[in-house]
DRENFI-104246 format. One record per residue (C-alpha): residue number from 1; residue in three letters; x negated, y, z. Coordinates in nm, 2 decimals, m for minus. Example, Ala and Ser with C-alpha at 12.3 -4.5 7.8 and 13.67 -1.06 7.14 Angstrom:
BEGIN
+-----+------+--------+--------+--------+
| pos | code |     xx |     yy |     zz |
+-----+------+--------+--------+--------+
|   1 |  ALA |  m1.23 |  m0.45 |   0.78 |
|   2 |  SER |  m1.37 |  m0.11 |   0.71 |
+-----+------+--------+--------+--------+
***
This chain:
BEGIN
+-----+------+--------+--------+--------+
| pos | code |     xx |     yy |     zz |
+-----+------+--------+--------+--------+
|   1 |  UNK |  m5.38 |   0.06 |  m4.14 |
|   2 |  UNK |  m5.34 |  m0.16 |  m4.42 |
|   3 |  UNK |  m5.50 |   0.07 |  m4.67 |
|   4 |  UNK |  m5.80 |  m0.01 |  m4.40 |
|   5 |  UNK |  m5.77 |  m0.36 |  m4.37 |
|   6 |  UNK |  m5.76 |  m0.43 |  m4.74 |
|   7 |  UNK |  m6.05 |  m0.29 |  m4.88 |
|   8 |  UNK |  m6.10 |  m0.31 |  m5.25 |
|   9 |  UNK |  m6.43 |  m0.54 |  m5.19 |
|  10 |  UNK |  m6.24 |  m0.79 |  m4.95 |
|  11 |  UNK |  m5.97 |  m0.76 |  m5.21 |
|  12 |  UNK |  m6.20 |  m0.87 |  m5.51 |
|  13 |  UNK |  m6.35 |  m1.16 |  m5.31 |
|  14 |  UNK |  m6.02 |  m1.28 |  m5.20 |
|  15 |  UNK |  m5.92 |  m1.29 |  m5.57 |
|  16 |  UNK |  m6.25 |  m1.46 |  m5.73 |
|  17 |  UNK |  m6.19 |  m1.69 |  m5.45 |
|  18 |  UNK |  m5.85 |  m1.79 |  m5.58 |
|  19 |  UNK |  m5.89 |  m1.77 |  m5.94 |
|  20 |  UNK |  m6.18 |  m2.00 |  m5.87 |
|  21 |  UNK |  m6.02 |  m2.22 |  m5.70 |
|  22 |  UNK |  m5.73 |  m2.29 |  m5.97 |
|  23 |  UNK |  m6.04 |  m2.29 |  m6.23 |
|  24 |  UNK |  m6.13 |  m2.58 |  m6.02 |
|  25 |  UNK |  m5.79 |  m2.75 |  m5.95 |
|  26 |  UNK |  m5.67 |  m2.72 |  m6.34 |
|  27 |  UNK |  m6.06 |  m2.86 |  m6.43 |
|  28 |  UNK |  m6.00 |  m3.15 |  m6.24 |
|  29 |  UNK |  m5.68 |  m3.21 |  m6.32 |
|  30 |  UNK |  m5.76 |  m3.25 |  m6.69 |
|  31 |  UNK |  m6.04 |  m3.44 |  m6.58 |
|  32 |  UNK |  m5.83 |  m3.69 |  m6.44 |
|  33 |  UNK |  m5.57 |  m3.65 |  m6.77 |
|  34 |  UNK |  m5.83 |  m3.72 |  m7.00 |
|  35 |  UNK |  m6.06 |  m4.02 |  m6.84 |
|  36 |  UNK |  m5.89 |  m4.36 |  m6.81 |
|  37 |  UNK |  m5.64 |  m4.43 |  m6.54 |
|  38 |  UNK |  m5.86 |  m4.68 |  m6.47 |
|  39 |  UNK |  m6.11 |  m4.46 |  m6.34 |
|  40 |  UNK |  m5.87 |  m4.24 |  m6.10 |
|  41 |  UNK |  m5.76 |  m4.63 |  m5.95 |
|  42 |  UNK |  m6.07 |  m4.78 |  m5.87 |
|  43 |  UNK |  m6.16 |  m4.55 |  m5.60 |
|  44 |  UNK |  m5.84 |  m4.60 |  m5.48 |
|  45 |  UNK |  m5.87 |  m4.95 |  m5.46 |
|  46 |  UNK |  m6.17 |  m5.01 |  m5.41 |
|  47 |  UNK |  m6.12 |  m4.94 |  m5.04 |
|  48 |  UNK |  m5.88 |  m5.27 |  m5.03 |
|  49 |  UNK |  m6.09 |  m5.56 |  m5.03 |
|  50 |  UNK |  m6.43 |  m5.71 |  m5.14 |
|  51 |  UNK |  m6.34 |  m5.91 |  m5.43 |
|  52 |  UNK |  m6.56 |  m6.06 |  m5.69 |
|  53 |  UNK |  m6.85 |  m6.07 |  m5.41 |
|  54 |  UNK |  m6.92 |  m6.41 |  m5.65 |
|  55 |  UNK |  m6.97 |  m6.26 |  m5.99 |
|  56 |  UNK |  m7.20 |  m5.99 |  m6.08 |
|  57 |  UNK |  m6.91 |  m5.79 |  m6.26 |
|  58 |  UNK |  m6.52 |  m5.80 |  m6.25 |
|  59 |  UNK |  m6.24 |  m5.61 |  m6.31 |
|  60 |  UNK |  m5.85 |  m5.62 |  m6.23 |
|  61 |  UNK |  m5.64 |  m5.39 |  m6.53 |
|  62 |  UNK |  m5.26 |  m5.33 |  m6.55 |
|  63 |  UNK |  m5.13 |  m5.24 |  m6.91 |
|  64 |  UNK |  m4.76 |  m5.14 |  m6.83 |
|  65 |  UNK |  m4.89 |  m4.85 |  m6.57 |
|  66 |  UNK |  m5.30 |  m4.84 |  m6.74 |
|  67 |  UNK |  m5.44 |  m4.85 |  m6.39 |
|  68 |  UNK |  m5.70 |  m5.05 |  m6.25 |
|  69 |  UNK |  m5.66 |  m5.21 |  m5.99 |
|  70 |  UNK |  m6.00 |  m5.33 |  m5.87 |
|  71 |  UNK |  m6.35 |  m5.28 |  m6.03 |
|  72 |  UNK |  m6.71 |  m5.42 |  m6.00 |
|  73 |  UNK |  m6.94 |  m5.30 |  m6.19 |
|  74 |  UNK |  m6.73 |  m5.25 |  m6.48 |
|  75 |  UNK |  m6.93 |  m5.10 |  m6.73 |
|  76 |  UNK |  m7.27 |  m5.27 |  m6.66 |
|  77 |  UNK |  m7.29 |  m5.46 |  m7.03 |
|  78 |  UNK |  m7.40 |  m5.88 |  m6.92 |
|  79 |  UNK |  m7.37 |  m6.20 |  m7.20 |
|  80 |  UNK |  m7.00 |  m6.29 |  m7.24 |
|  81 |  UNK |  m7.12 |  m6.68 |  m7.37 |
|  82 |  UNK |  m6.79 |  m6.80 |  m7.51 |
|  83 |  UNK |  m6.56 |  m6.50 |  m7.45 |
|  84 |  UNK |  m6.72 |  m6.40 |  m7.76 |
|  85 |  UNK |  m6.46 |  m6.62 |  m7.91 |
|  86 |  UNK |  m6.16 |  m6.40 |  m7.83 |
|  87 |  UNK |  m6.33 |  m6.15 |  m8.05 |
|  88 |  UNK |  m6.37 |  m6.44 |  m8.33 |
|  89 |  UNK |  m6.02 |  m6.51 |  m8.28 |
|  90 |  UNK |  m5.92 |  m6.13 |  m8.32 |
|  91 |  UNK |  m6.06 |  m6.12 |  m8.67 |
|  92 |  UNK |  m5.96 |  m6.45 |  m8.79 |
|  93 |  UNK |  m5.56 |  m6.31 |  m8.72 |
|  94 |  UNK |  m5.63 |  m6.01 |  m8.88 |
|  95 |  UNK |  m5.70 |  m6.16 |  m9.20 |
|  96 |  UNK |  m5.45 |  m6.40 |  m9.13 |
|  97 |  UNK |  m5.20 |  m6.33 |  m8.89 |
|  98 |  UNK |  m4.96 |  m6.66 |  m8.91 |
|  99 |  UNK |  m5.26 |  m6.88 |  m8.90 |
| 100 |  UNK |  m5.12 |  m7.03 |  m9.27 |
| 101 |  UNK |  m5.36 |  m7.24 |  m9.50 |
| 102 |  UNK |  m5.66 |  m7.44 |  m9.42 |
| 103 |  UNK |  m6.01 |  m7.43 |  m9.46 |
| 104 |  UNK |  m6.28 |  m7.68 |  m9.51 |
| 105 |  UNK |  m6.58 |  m7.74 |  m9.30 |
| 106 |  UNK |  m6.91 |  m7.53 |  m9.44 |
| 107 |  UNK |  m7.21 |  m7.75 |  m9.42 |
| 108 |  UNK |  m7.37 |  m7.39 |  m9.22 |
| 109 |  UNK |  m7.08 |  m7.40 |  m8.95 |
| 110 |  UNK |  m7.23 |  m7.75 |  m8.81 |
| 111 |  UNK |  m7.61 |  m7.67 |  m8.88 |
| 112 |  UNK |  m7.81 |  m7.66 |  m8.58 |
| 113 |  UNK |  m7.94 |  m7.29 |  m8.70 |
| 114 |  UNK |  m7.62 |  m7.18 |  m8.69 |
| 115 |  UNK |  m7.46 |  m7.38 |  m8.42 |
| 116 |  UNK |  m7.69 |  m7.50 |  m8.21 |
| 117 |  UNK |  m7.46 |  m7.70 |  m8.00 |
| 118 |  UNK |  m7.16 |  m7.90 |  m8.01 |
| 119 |  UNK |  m6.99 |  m8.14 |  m7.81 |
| 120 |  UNK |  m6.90 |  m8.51 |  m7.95 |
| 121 |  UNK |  m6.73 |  m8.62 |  m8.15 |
| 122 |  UNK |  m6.72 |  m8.26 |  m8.32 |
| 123 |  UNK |  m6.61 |  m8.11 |  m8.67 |
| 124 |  UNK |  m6.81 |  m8.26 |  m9.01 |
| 125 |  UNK |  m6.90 |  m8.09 |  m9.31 |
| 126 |  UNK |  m6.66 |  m8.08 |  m9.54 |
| 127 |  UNK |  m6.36 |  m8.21 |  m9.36 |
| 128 |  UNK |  m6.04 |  m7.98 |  m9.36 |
| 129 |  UNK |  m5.84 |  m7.82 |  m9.09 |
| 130 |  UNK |  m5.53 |  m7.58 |  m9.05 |
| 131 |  UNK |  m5.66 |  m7.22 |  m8.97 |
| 132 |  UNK |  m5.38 |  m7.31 |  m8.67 |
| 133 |  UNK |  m5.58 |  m7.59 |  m8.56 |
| 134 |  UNK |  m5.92 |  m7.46 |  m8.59 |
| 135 |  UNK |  m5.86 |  m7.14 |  m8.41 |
| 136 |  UNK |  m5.66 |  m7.37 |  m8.08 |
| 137 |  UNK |  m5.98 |  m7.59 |  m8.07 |
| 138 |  UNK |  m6.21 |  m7.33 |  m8.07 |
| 139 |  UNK |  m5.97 |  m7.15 |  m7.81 |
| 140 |  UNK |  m5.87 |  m7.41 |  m7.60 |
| 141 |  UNK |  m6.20 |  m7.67 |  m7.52 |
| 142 |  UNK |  m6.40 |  m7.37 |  m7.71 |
| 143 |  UNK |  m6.57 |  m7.55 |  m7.98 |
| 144 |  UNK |  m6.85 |  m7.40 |  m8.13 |
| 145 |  UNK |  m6.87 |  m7.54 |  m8.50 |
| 146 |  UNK |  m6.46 |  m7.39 |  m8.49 |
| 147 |  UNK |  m6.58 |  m7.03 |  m8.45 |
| 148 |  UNK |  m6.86 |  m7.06 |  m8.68 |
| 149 |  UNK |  m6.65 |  m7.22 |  m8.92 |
| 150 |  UNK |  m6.42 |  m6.94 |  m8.94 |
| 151 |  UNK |  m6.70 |  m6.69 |  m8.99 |
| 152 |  UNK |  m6.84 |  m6.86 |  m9.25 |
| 153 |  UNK |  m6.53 |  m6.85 |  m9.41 |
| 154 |  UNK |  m6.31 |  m6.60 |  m9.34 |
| 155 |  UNK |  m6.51 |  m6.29 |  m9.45 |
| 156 |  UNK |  m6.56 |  m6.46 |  m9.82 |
| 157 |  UNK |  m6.83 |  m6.70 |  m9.65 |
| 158 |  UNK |  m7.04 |  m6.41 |  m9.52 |
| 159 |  UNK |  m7.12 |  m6.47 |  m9.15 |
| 160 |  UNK |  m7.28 |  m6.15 |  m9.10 |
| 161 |  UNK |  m6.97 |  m5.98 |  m9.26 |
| 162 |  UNK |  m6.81 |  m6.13 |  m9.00 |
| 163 |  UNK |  m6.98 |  m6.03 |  m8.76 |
| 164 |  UNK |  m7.04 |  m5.65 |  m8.84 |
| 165 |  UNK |  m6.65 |  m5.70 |  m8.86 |
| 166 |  UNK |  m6.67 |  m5.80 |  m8.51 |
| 167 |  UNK |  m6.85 |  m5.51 |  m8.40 |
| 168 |  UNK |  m6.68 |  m5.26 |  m8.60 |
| 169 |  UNK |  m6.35 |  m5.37 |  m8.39 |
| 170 |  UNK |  m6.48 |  m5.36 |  m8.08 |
| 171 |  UNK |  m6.59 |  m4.96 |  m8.16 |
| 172 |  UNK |  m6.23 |  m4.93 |  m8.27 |
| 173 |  UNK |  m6.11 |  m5.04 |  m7.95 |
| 174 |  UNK |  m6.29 |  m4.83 |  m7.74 |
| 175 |  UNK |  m6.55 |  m5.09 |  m7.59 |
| 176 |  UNK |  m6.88 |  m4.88 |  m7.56 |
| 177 |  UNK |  m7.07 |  m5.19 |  m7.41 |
| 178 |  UNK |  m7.05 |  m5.47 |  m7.69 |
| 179 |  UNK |  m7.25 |  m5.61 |  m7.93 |
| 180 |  UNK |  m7.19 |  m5.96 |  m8.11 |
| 181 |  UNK |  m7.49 |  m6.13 |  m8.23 |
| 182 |  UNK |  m7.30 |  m6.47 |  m8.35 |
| 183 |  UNK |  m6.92 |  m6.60 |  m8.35 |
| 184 |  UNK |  m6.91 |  m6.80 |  m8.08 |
| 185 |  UNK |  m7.15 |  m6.69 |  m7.76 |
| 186 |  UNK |  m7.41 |  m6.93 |  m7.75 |
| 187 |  UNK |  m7.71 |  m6.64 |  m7.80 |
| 188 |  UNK |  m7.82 |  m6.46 |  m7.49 |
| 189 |  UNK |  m7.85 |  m6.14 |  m7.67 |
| 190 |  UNK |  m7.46 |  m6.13 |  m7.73 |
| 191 |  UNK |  m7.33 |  m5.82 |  m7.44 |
| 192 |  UNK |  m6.98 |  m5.70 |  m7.31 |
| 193 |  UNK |  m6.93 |  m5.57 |  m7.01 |
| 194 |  UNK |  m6.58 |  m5.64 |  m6.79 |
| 195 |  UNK |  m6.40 |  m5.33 |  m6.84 |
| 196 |  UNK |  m6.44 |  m5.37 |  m7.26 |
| 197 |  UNK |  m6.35 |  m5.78 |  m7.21 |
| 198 |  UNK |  m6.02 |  m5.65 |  m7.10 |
| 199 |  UNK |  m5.96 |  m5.39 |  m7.38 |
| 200 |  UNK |  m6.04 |  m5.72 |  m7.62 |
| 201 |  UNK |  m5.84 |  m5.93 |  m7.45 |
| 202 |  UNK |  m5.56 |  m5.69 |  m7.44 |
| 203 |  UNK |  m5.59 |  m5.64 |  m7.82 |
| 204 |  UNK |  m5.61 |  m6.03 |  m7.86 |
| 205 |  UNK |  m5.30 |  m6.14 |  m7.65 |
| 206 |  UNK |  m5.10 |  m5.87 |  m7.89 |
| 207 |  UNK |  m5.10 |  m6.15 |  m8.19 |
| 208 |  UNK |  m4.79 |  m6.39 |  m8.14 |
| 209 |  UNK |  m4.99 |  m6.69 |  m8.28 |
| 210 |  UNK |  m5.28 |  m6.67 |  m8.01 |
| 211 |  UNK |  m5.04 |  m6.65 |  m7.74 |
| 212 |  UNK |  m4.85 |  m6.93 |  m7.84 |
| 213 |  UNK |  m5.18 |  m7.12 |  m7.88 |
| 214 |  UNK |  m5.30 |  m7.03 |  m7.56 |
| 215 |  UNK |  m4.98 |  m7.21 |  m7.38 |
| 216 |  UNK |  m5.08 |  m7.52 |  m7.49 |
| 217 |  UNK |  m5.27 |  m7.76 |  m7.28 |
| 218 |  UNK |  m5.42 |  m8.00 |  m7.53 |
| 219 |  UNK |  m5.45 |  m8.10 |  m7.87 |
| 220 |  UNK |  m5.58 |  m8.35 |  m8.09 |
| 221 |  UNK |  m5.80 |  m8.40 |  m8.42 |
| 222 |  UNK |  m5.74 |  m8.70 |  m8.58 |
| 223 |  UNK |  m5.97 |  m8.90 |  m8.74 |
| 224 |  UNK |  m6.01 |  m8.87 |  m9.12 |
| 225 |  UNK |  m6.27 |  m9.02 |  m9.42 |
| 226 |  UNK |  m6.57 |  m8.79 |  m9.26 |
| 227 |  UNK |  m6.53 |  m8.83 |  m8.90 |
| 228 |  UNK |  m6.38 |  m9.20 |  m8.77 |
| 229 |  UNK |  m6.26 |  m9.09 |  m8.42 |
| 230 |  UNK |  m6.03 |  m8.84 |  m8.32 |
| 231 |  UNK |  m6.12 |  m8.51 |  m8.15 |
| 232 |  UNK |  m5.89 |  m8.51 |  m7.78 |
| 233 |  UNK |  m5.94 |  m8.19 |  m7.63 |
| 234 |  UNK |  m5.77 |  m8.01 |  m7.39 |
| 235 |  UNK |  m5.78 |  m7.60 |  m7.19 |
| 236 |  UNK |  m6.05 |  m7.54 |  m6.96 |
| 237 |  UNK |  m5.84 |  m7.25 |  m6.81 |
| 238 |  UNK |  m5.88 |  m7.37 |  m6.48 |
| 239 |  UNK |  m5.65 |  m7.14 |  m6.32 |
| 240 |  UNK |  m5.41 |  m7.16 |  m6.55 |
| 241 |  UNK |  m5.38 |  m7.53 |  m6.55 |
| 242 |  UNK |  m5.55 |  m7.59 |  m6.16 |
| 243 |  UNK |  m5.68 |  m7.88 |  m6.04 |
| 244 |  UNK |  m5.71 |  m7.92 |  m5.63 |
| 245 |  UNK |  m6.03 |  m7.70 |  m5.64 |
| 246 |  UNK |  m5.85 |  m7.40 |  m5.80 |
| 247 |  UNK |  m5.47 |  m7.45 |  m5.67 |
| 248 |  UNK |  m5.34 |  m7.08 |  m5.67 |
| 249 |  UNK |  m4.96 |  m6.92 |  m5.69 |
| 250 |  UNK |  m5.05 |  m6.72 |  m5.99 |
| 251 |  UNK |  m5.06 |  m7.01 |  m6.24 |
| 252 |  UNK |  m4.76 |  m6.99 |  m6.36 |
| 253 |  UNK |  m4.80 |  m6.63 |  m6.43 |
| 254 |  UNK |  m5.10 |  m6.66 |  m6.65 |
| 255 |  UNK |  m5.09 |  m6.67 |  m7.01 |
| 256 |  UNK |  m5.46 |  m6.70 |  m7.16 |
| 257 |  UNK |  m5.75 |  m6.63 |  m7.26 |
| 258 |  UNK |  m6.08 |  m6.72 |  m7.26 |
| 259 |  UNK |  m6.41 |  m6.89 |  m7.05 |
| 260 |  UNK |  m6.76 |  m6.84 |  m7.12 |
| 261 |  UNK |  m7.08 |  m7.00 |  m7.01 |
| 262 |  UNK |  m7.45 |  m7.08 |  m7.10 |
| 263 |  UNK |  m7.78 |  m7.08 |  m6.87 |
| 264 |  UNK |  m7.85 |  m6.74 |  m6.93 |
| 265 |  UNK |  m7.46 |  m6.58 |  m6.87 |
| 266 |  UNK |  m7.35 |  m6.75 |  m6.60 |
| 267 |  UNK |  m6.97 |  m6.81 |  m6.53 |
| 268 |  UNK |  m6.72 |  m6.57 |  m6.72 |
| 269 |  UNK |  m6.35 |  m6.55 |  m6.73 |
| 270 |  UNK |  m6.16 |  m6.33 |  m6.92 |
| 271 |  UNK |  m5.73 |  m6.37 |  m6.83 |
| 272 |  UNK |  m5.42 |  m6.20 |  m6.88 |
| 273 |  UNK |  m5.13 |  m6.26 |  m6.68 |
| 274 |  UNK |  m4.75 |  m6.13 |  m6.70 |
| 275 |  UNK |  m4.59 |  m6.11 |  m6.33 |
| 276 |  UNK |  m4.28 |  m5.92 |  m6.21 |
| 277 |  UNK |  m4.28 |  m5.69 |  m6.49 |
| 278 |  UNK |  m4.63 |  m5.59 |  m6.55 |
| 279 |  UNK |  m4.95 |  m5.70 |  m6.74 |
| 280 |  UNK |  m5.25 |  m5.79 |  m6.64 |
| 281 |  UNK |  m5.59 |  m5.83 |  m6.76 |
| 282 |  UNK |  m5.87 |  m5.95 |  m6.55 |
| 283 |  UNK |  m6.22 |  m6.05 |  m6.62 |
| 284 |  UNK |  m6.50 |  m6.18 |  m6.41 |
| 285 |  UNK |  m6.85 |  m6.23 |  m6.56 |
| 286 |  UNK |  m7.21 |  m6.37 |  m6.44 |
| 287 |  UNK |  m7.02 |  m6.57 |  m6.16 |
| 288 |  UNK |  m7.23 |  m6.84 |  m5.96 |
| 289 |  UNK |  m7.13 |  m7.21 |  m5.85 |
| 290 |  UNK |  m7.11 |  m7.38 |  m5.52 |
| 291 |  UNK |  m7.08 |  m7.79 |  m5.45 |
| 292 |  UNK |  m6.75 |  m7.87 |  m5.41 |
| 293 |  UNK |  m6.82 |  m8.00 |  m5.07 |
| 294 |  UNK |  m6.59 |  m8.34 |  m5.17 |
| 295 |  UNK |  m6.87 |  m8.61 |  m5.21 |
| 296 |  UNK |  m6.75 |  m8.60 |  m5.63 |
| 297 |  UNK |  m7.06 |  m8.41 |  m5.75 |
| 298 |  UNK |  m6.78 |  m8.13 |  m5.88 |
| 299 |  UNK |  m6.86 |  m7.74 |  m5.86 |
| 300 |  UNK |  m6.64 |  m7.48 |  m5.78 |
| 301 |  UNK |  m6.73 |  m7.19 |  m6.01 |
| 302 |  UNK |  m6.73 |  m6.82 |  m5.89 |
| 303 |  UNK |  m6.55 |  m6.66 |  m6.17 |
| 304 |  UNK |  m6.23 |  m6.87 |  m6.12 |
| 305 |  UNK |  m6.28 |  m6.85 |  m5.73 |
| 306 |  UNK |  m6.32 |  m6.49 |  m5.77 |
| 307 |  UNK |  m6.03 |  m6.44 |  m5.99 |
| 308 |  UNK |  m5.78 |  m6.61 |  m5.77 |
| 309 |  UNK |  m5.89 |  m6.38 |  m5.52 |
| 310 |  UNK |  m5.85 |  m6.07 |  m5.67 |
| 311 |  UNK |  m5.53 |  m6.14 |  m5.84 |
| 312 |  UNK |  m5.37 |  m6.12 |  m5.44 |
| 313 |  UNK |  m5.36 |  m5.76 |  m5.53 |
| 314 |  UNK |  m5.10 |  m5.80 |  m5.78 |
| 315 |  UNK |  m4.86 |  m5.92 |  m5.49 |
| 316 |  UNK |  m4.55 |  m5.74 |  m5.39 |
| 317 |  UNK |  m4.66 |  m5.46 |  m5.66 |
| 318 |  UNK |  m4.44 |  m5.29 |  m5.91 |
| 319 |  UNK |  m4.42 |  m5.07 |  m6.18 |
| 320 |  UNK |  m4.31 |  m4.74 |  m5.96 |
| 321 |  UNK |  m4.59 |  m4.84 |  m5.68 |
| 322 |  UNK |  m4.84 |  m4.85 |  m5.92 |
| 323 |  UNK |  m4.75 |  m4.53 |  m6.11 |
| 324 |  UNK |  m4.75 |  m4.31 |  m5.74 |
| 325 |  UNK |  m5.09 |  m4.46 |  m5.59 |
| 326 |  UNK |  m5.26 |  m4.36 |  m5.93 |
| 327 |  UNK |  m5.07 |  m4.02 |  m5.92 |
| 328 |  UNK |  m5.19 |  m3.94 |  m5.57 |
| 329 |  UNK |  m5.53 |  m4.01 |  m5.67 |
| 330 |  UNK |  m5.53 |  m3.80 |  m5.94 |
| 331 |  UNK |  m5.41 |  m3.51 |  m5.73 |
| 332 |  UNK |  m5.65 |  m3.54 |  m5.42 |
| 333 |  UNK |  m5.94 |  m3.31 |  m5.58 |
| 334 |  UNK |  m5.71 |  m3.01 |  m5.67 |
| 335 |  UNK |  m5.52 |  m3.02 |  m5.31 |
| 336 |  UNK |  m5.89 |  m3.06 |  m5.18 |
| 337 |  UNK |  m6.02 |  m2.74 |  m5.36 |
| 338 |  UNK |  m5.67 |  m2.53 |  m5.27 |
| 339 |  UNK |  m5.73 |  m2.60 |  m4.90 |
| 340 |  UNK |  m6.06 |  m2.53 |  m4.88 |
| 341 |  UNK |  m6.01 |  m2.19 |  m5.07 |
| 342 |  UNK |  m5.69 |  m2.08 |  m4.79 |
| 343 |  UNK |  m5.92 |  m2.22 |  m4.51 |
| 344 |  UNK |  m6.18 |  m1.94 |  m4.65 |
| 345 |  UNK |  m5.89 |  m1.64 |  m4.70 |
| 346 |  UNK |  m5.79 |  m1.73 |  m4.36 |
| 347 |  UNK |  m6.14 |  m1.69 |  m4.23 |
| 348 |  UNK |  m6.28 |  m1.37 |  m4.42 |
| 349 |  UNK |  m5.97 |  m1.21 |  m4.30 |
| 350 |  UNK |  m6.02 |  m1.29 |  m3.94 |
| 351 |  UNK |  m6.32 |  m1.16 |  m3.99 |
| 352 |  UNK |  m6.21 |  m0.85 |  m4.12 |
| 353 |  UNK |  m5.97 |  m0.79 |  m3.86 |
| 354 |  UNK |  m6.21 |  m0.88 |  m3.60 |
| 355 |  UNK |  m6.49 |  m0.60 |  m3.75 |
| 356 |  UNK |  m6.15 |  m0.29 |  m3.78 |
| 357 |  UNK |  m6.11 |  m0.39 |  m3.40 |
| 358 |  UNK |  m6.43 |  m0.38 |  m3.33 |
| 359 |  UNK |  m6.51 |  m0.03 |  m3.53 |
| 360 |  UNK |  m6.15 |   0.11 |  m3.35 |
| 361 |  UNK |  m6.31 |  m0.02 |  m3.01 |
| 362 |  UNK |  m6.62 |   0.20 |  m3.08 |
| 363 |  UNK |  m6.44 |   0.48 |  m3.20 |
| 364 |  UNK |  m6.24 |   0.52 |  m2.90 |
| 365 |  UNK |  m6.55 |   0.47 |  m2.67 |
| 366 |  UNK |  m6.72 |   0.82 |  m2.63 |
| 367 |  UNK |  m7.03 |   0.67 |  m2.50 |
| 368 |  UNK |  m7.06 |   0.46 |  m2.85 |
| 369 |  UNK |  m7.18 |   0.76 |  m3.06 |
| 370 |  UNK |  m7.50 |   0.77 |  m3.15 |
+-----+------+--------+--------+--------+
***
């Protein structure tokens, strides 16, 4: 009887079923091994919320766990504006990594070609400045004529050095969206998308000196033989250091890094954050603005609205949650394919048993033969 039930045809299906099916299972599991965790997560939590429904891109990244959390668009490349300076920044330390010496002014760093806007009172040619000080006031109220001073000098004088250097470091860390035109964001033609901001910003937050820049609130330029006033200047991290538009629970957990806005860009944010024992890096980019509804004439921005939203997903999560939620995504196509391949077996051999019944039904009818 079993001789008769297992035929060597329903035996050889039976087994291409199965060795396809854990061809299937093992291909998706290395799959999963070898794209980003980032890409298992987002379908997992993509399910949770609708967050940045004010910017055109965001995304939500954990270092400690590399999971995403949340993702918008991630990969579609849009103009960074001033986020281009965490990338100006980057270079800068890795010539110089403790910030030491100074530098003086180029007469090309405050040239309208170059730089072709600055707020006032603003750097003059030929005045000196700390490396220290020029990277925290192009950091902190993101001064243009800082950034372009630093690529003008850094690189032996050669902007465009300093820019292919610019490039060349964003290949190196894996961003496959990016390309710098300038130092500092103001041309339209600059492009990053979120999910490489947060690579860079990662990178960036990894040099002691930019971090311990980035925890200041303000600064000042003092007044020397070139320029009569002083330079007062303060963080625009708005979330970071709120006012009563962007009050949020997260502030104190935020450690940089960077804004970014022209016409053309919209409202950008790139920040990290450090929070019950895990690492954040968040970005939200081409964010809109609303009236403040207060009578003041103030906007509310959608990247920082956005932002404070998105980071509620960061609450009551830990290192272990975060590590089984991206496991059980990862294993949800190989359990998938395995059930699908017993729900067959189970069926061919029903069917089998049904068609020996039937045959030993016929068999024993004498009326059946024909």
């Amino acid at each position: 009887m079993i001789k008769k039930f297992f035929s060597i045809p329903l035996i050889l299906l039976i087994a291409l079923i199965w060795t396809g099916s854990f061809f299937l299972a093992g291909y998706s599991e290395a799959r999963a091994s070898d794209n980003d965790a980032d890409d298992i997560r987002e379908g997992v939590m993509a399910e949770s919320g609708d967050f940045f429904s004010h910017c055109k891109s965001g995304i939500l990244y954990e270092a400690v766990t590399d999971t995403v959390l949340y993702a918008k668009n991630p990969d579609l490349p849009l103009i960074p504006a001033s986020m281009t300076k965490v990338m100006t920044a980057i270079i800068t330390l890795e010539h110089n990594p403790e910030l030491e010496g100074e530098l003086t002014v180029p007469d090309k760093a405050v040239s309208s070609y170059y730089t072709s806007w600055m707020d006032h009172p603003h750097l003059k040619a030929g005045e000196t400045i700390s490396y220290y000080q020029c990277v925290e006031y192009m950091m902190l109220p993101s001064a243009n004529e800082a950034a372009s001073a630093l690529a003008f000098t850094v690189c032996g004088g050669d902007r465009a050095s300093f820019v292919e250097e610019m490039n060349d470091k964003a290949k190196e860390l894996g961003c496959e969206n990016t390309c710098y035109i300038d130092p500092h964001g103001l041309s339209p033609s600059n492009r990053v998308s979120a999910r490489d901001m947060s690579k860079i910003a990662q990178y960036a937050m990894s040099f002691p000196k930019l971090r311990e820049i980035l925890t200041h609130y303000e600064g000042v330029l003092k007044a020397n033989e070139l320029r009569k006033e002083d330079i007062r200047y303060h963080s625009i991290l708005m979330p970071m250091w709120p006012d009563d538009r962007y009050e949020n629970p997260y502030s104190e957990y935020i450690t940089g890094v960077k804004t970014g806005w022209i016409t053309q860009s919209g409202y950008n944010y790139a920040l990290s954050m450090e929070k019950d024992g895990l690492e954040y890096y968040a970005v939200a980019m081409g964010g809109d603005e609303e009236d403040c509804g207060d009578g003041s004439g103030r906007i509310i921005q959608g990247d920082f609205r956005d932002m404070i939203e998105v980071l509620s997903l960061t609450d009551g999560m830990t290192e272990e949650k975060l590590s089984s939620m991206a496991g059980s995504a990862g294993s949800r196509t190989p359990i998938i394919v395995l059930s699908i391949c017993f729900v067959l077996t189970v069926i061919i051999l029903a069917v089998r048993a049904k068609m020996i019944s039937s045959a030993g039904k016929a068999k024993d009818d004498p009326g059946s033969n024909n």
